[in-house]
The first five atom37 places (N, CA, C, CB, O) and aatype in JSON, in Angstrom:
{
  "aatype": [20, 20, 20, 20, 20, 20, 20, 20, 20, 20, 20, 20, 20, 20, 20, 20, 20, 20, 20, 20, 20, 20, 20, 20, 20, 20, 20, 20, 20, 20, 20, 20, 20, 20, 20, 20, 20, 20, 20, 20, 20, 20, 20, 20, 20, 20, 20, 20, 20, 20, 20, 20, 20, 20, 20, 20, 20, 20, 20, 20, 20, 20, 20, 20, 20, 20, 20, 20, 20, 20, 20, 20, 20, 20, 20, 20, 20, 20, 20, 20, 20, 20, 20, 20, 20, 20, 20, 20, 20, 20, 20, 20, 20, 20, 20, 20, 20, 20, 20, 20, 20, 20, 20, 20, 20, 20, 20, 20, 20, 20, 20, 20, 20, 20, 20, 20, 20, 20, 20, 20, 20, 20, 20, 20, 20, 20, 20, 20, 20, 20, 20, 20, 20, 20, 20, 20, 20, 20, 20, 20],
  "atom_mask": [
    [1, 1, 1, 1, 1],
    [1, 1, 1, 1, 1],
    [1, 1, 1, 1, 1],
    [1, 1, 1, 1, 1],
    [1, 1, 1, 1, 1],
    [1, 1, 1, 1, 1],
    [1, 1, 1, 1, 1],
    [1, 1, 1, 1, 1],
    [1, 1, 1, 1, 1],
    [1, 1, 1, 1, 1],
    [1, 1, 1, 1, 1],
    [1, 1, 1, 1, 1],
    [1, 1, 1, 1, 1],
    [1, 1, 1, 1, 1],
    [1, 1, 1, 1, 1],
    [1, 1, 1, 1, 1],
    [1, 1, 1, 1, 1],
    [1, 1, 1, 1, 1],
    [1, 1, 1, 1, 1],
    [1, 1, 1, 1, 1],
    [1, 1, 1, 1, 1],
    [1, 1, 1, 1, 1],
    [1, 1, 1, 1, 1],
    [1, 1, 1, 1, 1],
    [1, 1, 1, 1, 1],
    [1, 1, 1, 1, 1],
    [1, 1, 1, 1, 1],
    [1, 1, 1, 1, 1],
    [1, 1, 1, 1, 1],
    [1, 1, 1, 1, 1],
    [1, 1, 1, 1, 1],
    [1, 1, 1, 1, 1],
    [1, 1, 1, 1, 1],
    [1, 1, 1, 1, 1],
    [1, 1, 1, 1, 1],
    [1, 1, 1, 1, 1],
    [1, 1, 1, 1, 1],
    [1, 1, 1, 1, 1],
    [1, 1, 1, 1, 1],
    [1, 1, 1, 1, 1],
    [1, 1, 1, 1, 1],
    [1, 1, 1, 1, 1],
    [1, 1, 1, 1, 1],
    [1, 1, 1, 1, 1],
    [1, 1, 1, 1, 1],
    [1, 1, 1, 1, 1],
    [1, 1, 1, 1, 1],
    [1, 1, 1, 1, 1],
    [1, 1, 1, 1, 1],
    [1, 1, 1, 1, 1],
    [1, 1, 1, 1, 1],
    [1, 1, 1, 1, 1],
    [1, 1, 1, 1, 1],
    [1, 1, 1, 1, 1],
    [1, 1, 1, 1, 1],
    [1, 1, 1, 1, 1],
    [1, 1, 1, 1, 1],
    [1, 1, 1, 1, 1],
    [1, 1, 1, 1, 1],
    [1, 1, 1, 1, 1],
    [1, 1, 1, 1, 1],
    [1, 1, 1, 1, 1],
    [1, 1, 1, 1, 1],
    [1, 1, 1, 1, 1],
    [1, 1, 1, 1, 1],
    [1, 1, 1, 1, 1],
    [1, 1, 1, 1, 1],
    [1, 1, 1, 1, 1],
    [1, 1, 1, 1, 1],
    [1, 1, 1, 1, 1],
    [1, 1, 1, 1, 1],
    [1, 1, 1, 1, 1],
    [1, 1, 1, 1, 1],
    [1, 1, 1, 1, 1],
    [1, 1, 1, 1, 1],
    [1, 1, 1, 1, 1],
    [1, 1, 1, 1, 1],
    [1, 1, 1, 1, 1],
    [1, 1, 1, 1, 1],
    [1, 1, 1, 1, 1],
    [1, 1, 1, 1, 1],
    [1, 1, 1, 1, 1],
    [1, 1, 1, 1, 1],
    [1, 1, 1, 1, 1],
    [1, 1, 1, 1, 1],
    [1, 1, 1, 1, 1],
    [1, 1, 1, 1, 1],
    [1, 1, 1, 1, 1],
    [1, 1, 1, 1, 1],
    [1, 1, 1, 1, 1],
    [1, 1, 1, 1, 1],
    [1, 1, 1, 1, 1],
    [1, 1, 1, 1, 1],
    [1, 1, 1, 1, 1],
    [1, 1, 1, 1, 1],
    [1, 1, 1, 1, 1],
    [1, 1, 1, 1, 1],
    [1, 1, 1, 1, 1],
    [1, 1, 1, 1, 1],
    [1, 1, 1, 1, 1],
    [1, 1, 1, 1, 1],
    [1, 1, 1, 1, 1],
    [1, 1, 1, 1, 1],
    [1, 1, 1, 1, 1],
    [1, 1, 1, 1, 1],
    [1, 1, 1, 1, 1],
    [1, 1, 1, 1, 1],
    [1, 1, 1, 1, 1],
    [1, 1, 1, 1, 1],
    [1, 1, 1, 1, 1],
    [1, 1, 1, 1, 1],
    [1, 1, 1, 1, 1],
    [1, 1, 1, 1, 1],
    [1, 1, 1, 1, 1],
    [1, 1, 1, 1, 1],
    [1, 1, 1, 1, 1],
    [1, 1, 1, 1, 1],
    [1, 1, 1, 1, 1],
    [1, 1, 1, 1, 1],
    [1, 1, 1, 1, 1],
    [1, 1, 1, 1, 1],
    [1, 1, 1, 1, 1],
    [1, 1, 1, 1, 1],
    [1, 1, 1, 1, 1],
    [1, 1, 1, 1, 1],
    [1, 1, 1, 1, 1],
    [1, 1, 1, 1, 1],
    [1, 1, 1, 1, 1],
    [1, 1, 1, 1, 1],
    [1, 1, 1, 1, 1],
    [1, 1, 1, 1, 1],
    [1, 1, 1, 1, 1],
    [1, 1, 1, 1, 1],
    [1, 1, 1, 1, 1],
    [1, 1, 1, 1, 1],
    [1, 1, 1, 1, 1],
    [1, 1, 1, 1, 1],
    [1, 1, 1, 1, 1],
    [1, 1, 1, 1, 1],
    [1, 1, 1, 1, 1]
  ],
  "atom_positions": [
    [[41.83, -18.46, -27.83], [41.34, -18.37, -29.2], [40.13, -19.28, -29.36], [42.44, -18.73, -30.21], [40.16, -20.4, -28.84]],
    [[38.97, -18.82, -30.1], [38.04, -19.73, -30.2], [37.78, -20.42, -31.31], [37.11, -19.28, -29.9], [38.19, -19.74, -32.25]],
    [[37.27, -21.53, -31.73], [37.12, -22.51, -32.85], [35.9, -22.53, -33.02], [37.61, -23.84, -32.69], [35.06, -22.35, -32.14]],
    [[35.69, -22.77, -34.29], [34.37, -22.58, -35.52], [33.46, -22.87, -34.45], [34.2, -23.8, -37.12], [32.58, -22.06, -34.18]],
    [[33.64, -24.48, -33.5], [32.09, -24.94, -33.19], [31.62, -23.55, -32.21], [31.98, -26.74, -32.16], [30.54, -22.97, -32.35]],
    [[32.84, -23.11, -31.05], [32.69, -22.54, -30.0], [32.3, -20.8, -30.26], [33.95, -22.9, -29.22], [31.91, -19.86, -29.58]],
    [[32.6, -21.0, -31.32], [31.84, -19.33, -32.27], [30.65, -19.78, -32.2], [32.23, -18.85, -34.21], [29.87, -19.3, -31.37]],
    [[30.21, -20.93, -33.19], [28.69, -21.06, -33.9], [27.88, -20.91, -32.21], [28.32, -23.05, -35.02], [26.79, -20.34, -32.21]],
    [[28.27, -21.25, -31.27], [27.57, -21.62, -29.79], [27.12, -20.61, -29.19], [28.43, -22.22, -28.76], [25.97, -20.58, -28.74]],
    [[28.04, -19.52, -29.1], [27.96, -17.78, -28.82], [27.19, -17.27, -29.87], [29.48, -16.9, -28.85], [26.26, -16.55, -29.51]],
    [[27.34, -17.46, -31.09], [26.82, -16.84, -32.11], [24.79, -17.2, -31.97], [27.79, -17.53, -33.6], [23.81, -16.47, -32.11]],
    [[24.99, -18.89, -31.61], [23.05, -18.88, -31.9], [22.25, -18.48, -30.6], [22.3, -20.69, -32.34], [21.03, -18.35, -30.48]],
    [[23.26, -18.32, -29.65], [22.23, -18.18, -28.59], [21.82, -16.62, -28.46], [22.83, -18.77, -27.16], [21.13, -16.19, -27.53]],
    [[22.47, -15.61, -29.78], [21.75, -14.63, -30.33], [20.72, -14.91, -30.82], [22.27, -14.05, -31.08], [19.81, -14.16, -30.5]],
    [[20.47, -15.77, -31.53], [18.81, -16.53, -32.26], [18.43, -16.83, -31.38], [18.59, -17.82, -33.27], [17.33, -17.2, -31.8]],
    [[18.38, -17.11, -29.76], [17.35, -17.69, -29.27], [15.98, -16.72, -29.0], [17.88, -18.32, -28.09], [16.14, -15.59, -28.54]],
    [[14.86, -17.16, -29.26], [13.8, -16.18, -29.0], [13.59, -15.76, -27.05], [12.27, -17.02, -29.77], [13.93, -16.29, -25.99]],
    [[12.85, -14.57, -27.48], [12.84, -14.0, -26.16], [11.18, -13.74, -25.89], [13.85, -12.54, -26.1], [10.68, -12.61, -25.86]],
    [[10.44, -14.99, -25.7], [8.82, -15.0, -25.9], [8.33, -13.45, -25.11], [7.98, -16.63, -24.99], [7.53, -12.63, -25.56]],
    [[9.15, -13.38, -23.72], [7.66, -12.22, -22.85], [8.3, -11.13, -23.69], [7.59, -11.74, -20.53], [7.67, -10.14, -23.33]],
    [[9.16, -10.74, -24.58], [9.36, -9.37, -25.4], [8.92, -9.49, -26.48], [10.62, -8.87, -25.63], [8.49, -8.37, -26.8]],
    [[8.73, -10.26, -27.34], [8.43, -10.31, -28.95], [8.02, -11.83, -29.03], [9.9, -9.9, -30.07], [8.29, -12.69, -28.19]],
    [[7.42, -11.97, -30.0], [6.97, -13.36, -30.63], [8.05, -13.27, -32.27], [4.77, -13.37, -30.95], [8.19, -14.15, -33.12]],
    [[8.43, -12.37, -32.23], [9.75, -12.25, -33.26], [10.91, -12.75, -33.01], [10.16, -11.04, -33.52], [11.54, -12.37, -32.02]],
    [[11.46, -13.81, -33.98], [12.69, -14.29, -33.76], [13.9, -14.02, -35.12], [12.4, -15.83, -33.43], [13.63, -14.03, -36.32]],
    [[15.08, -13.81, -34.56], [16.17, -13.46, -35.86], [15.97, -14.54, -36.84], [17.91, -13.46, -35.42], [15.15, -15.44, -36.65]],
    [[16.65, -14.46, -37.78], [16.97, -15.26, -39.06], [18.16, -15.99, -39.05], [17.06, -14.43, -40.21], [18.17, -17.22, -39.0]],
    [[19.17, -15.28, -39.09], [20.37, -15.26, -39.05], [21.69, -14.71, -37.94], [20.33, -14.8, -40.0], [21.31, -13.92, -37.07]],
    [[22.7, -14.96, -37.93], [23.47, -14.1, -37.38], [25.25, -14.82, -37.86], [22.95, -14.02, -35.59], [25.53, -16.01, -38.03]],
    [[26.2, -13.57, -37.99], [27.45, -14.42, -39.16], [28.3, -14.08, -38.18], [27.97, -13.78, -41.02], [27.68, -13.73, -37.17]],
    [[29.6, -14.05, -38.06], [30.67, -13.25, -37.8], [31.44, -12.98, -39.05], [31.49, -13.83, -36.78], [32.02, -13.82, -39.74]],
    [[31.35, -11.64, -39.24], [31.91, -11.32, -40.72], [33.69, -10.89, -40.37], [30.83, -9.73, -41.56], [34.21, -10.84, -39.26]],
    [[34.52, -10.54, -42.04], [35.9, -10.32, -41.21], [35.84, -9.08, -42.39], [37.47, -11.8, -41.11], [35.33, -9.15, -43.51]],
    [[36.49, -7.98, -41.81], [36.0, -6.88, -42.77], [37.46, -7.09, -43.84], [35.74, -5.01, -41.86], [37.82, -6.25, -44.66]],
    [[38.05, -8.19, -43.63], [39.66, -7.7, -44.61], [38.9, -9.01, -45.49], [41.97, -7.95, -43.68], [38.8, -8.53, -46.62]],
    [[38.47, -10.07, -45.53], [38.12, -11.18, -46.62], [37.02, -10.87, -46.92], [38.12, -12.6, -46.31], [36.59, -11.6, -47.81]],
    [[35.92, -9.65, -46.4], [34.6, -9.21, -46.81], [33.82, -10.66, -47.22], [34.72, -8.04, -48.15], [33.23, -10.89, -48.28]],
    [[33.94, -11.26, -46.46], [32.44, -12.67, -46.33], [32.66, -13.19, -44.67], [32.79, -14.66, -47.79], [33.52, -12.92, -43.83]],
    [[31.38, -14.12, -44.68], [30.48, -14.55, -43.24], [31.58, -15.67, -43.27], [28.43, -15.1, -43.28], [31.74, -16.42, -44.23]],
    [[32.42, -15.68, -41.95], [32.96, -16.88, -41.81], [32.76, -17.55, -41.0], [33.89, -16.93, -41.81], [33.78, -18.22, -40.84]],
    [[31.9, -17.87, -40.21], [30.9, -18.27, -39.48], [29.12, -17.79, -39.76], [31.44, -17.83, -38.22], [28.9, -16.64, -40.14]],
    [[28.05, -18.67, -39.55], [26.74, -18.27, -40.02], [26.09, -19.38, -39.07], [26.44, -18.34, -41.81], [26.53, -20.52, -39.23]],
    [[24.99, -19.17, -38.02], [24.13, -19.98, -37.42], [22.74, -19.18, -38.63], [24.1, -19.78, -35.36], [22.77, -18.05, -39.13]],
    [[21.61, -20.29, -38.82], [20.45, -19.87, -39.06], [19.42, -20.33, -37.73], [20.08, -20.42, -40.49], [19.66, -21.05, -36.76]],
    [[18.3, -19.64, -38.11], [16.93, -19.81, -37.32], [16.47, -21.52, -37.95], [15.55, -18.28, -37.83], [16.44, -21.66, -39.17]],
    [[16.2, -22.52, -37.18], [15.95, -23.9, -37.55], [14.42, -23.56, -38.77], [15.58, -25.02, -35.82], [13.89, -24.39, -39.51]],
    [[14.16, -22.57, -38.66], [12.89, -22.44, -39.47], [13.37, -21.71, -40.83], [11.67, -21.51, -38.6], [12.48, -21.66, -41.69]],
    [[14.14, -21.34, -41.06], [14.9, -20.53, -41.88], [14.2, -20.58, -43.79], [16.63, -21.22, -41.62], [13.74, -19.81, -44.63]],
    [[14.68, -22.54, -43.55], [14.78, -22.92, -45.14], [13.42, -23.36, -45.45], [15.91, -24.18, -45.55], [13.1, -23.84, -46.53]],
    [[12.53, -23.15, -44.3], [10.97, -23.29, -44.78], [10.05, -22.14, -45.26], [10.24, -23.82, -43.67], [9.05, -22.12, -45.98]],
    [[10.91, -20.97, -44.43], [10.1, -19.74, -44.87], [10.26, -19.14, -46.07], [10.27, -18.76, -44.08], [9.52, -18.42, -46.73]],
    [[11.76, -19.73, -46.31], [12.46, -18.84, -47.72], [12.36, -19.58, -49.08], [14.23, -18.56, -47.53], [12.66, -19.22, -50.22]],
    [[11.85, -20.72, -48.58], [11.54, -21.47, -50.28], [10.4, -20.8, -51.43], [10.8, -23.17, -50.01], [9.26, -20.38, -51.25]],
    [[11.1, -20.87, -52.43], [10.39, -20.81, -53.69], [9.94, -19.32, -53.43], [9.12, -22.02, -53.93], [10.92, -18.58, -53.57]],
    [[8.95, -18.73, -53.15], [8.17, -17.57, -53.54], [7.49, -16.51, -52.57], [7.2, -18.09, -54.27], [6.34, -16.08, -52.68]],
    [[8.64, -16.1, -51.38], [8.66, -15.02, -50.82], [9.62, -13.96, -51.68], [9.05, -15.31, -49.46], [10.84, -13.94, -51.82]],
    [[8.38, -12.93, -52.29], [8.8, -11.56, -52.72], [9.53, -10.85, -52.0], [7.89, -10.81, -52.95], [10.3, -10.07, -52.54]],
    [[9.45, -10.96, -50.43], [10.87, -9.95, -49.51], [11.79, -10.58, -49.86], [11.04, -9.84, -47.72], [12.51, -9.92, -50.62]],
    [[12.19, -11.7, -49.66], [13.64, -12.36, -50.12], [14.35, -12.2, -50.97], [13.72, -13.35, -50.33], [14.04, -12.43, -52.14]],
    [[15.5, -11.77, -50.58], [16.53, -10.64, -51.6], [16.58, -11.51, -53.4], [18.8, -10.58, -50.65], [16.67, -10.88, -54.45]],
    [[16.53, -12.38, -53.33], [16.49, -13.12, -54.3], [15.53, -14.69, -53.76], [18.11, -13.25, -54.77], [15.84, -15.31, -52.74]],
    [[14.54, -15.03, -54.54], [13.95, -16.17, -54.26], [14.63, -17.43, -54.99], [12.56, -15.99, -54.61], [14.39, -18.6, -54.68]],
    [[15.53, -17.04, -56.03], [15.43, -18.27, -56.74], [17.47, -18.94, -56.2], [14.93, -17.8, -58.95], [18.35, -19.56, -56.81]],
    [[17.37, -18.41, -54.96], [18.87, -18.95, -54.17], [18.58, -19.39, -52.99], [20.03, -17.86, -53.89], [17.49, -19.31, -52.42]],
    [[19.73, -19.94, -52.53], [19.43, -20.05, -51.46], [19.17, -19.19, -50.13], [20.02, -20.66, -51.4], [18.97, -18.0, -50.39]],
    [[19.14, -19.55, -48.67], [19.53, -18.31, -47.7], [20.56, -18.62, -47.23], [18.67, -17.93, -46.59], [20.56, -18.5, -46.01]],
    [[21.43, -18.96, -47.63], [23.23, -19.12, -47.33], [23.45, -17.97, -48.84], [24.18, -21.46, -47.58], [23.67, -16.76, -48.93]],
    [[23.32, -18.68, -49.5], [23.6, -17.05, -50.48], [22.88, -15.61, -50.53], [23.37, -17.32, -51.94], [23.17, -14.56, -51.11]],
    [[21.9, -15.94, -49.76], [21.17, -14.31, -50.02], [22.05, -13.72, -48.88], [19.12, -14.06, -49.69], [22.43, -12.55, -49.0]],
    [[22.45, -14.54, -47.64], [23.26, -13.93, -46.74], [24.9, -13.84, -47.01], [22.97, -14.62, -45.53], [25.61, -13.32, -46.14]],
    [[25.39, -14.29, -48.05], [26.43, -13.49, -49.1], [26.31, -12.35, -49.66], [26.65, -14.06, -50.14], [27.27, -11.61, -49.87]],
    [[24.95, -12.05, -50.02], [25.12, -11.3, -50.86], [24.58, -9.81, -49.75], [24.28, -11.83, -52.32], [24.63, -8.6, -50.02]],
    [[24.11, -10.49, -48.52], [23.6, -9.12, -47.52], [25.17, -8.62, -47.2], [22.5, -9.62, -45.71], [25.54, -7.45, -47.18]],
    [[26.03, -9.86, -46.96], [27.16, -9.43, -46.0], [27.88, -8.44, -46.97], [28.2, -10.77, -45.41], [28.04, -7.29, -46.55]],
    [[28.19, -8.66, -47.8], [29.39, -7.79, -49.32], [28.15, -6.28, -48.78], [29.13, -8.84, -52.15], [28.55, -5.37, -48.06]],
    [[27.06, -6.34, -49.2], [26.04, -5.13, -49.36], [26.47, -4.48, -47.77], [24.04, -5.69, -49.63], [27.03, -3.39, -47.76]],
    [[26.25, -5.02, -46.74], [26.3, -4.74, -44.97], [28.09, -3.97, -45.0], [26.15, -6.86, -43.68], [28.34, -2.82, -44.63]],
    [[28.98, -4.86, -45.47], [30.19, -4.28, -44.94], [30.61, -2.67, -45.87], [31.47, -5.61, -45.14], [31.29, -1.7, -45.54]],
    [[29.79, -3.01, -47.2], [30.26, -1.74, -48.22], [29.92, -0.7, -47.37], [29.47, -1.54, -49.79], [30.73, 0.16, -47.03]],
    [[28.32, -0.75, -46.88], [28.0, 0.59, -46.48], [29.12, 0.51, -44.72], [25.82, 0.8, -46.35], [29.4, 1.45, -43.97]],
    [[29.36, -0.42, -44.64], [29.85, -0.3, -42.9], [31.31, 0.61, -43.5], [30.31, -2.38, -41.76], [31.97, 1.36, -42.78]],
    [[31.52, 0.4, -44.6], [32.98, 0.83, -44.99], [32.85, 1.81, -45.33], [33.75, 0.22, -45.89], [33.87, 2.39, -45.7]],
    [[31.38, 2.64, -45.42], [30.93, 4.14, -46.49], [30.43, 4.84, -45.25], [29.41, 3.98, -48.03], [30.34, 6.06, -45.41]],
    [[30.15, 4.48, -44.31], [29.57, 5.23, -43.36], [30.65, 6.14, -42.58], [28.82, 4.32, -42.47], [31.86, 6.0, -42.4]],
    [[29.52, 7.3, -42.13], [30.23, 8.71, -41.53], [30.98, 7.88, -40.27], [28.91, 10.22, -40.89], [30.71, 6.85, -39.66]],
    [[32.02, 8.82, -40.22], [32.51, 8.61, -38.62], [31.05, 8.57, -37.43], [33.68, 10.2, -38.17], [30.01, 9.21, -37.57]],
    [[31.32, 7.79, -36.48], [29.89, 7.58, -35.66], [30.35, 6.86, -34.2], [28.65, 6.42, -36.64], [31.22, 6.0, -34.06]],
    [[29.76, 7.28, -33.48], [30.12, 7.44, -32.46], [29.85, 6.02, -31.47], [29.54, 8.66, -32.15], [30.39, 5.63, -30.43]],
    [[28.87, 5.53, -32.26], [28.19, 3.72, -32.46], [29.23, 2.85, -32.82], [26.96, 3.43, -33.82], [30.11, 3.5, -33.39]],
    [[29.62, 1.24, -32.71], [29.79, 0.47, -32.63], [28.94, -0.45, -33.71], [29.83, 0.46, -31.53], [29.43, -1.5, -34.12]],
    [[27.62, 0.0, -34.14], [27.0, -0.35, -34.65], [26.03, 0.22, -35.41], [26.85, -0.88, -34.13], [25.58, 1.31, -35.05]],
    [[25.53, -0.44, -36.61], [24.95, 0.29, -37.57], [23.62, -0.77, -38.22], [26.22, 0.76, -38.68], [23.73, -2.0, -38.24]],
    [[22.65, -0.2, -38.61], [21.18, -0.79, -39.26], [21.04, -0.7, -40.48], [19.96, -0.19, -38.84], [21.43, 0.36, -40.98]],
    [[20.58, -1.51, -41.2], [20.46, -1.34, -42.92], [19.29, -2.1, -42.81], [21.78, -2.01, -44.14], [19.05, -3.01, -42.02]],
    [[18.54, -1.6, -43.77], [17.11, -1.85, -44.22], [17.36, -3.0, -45.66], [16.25, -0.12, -44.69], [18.12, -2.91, -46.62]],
    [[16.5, -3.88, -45.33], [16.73, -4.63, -46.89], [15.39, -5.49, -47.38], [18.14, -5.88, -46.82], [15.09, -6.63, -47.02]],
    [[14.78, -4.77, -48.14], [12.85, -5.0, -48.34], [12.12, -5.05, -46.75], [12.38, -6.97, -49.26], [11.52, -4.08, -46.26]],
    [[12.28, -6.29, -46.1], [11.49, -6.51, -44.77], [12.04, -7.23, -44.25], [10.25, -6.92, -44.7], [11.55, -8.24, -43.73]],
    [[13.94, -6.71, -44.22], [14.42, -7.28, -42.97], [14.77, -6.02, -42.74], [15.5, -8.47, -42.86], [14.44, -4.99, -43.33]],
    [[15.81, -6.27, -41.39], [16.38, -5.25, -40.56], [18.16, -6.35, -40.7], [15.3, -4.97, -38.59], [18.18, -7.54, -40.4]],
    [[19.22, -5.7, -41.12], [20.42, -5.86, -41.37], [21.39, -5.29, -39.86], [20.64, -5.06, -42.83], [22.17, -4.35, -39.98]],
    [[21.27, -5.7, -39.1], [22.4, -4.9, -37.85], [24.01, -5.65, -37.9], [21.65, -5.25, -35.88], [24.28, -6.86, -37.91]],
    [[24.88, -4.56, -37.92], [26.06, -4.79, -37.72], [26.6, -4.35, -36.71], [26.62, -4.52, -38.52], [26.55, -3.16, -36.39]],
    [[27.36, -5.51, -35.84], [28.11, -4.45, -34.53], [29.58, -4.89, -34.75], [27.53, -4.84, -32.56], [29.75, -6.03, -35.16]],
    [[30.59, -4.17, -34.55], [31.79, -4.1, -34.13], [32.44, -4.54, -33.18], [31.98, -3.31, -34.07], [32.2, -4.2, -32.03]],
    [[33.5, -5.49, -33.54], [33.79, -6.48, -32.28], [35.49, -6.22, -32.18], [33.29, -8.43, -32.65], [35.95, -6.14, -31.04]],
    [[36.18, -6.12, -33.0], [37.08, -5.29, -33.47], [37.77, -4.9, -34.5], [37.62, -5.39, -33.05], [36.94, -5.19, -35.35]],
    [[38.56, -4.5, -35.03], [38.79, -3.77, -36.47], [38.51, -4.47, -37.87], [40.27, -3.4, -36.55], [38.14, -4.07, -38.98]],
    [[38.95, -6.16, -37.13], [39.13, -6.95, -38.01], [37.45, -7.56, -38.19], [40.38, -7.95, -37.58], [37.07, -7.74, -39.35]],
    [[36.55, -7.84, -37.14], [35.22, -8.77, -37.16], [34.5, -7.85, -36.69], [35.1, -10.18, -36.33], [34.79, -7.2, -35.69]],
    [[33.2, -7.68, -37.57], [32.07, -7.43, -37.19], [30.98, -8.81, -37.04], [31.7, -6.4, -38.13], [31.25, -9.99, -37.31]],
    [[29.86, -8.33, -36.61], [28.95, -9.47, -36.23], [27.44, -8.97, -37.23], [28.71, -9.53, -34.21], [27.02, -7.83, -37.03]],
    [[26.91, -9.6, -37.95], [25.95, -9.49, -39.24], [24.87, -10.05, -38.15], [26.33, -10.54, -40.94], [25.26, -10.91, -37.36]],
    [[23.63, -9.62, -38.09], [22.07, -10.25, -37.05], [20.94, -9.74, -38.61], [21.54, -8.78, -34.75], [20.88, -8.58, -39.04]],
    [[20.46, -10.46, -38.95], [19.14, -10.36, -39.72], [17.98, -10.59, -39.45], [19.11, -10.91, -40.55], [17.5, -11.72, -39.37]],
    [[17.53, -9.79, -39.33], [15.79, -9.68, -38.61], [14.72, -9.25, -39.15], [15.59, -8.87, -37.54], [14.66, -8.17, -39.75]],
    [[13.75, -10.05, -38.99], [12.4, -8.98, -39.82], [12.45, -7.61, -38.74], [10.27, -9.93, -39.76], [13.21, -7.26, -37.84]],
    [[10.83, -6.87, -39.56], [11.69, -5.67, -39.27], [10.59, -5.19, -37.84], [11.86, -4.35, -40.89], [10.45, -4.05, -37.4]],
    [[9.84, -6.58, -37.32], [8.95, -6.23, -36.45], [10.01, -6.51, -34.95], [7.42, -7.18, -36.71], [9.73, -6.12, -33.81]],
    [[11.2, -7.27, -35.35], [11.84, -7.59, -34.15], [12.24, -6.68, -33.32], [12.78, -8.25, -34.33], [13.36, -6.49, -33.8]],
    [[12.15, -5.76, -32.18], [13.01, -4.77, -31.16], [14.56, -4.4, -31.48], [13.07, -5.49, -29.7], [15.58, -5.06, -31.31]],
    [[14.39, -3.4, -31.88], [15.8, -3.08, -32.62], [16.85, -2.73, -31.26], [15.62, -1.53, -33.85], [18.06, -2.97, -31.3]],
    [[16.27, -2.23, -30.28], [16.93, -2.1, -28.78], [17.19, -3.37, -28.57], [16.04, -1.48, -27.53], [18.35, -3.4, -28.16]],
    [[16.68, -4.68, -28.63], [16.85, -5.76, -28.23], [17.88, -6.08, -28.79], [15.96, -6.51, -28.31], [18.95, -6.04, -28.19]],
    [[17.79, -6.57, -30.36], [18.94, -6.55, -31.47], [20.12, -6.02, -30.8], [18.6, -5.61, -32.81], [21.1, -6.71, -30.53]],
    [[19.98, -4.8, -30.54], [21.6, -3.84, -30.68], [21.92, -4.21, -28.93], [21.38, -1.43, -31.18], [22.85, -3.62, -28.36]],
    [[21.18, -5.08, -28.31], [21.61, -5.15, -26.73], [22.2, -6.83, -26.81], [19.98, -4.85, -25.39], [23.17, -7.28, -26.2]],
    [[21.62, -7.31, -27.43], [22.05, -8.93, -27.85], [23.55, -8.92, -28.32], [21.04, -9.6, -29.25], [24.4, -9.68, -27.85]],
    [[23.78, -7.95, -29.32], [25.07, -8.02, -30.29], [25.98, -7.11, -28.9], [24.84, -6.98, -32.31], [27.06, -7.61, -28.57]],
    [[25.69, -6.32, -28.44], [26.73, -5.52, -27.9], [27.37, -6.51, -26.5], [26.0, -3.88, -27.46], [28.51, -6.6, -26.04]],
    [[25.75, -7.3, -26.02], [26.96, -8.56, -24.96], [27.53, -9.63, -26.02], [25.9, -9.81, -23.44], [28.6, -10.0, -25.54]],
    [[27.35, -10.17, -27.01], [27.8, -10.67, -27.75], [29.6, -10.31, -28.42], [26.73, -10.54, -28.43], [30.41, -11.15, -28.83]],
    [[29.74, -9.11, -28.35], [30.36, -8.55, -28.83], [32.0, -8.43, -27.52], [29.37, -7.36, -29.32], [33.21, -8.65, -27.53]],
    [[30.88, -7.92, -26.58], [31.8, -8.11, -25.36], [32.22, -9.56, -25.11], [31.1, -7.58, -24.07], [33.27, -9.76, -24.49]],
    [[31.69, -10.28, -25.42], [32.19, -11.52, -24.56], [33.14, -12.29, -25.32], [31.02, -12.5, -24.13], [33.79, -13.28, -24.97]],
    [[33.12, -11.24, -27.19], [33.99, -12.54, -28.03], [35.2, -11.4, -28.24], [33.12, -13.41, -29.88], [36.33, -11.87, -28.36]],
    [[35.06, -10.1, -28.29], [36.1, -9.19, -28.09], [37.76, -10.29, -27.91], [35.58, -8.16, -26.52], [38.52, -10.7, -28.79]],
    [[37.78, -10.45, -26.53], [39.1, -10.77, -26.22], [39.49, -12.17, -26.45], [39.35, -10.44, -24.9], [40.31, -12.73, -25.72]],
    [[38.87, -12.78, -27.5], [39.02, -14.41, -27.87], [39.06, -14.04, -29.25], [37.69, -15.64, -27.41], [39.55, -14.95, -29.93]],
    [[38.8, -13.28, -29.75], [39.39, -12.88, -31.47], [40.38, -12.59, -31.42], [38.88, -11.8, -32.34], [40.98, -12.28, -32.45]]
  ]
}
């Protein structure tokens, strides 16, 4: 079984940037639980609370924080994860102004939340979460 720190550890080395593919790096990344519908675990990007202060118009709300705007993605991320067609994916994309929202499936109970602008490699994204996914599978 794994503990908060040994999640957050697996969880950021999804944030780590990948310079020779993109000069784009994630935002965020949670482990969500689809039965308490909130992030119970959350690493941010160390640059996070500089970009999102005061008066970026993409930011789901400017006048909160980004621990709450990523409350309010996760409730928005799991509704549609809970509205969506049967699919043959593990994982699913939601658009939100000028991010990119990816959810992957880890098992019934945890999905994994990645927030990205929307210039980041969405193949990359969905290849990050799916070893991610594998490796925390049998420790949930």
């Amino acid at each position: 079984m794994l503990n908060s720190k040994n999640i957050s550890n697996l969880l950021s080395q999804v944030l780590n940037p990948v310079p020779e593919i993109t000069s784009s790096k994630p935002f965020s990344i949670s482990l969500l639980s689809t039965s308490s519908k909130k992030p119970l675990v959350s690493c941010f990007q160390n640059t996070l609370e500089e970009d999102t202060k005061g008066d970026d118009n993409d930011f789901l709300n400017t006048g909160i924080t980004p621990s709450d705007n990523l409350r309010i993605m996760s409730l928005t991320s799991l509704k549609a994860w809970e509205q969506r067609a049967k699919s043959e994916y593990d994982w699913l994309v939601i658009r939100f102004n000028s991010y990119y929202i990816y959810l992957y499936k880890i098992n019934d109970e945890y999905l994994v939340m990645l927030c990205c602008d929307l210039q980041y490699p969405k193949v990359l994204a969905i290849k990050k979460l799916e070893k991610l996914s594998e490796a925390m599978k049998d420790k949930l």
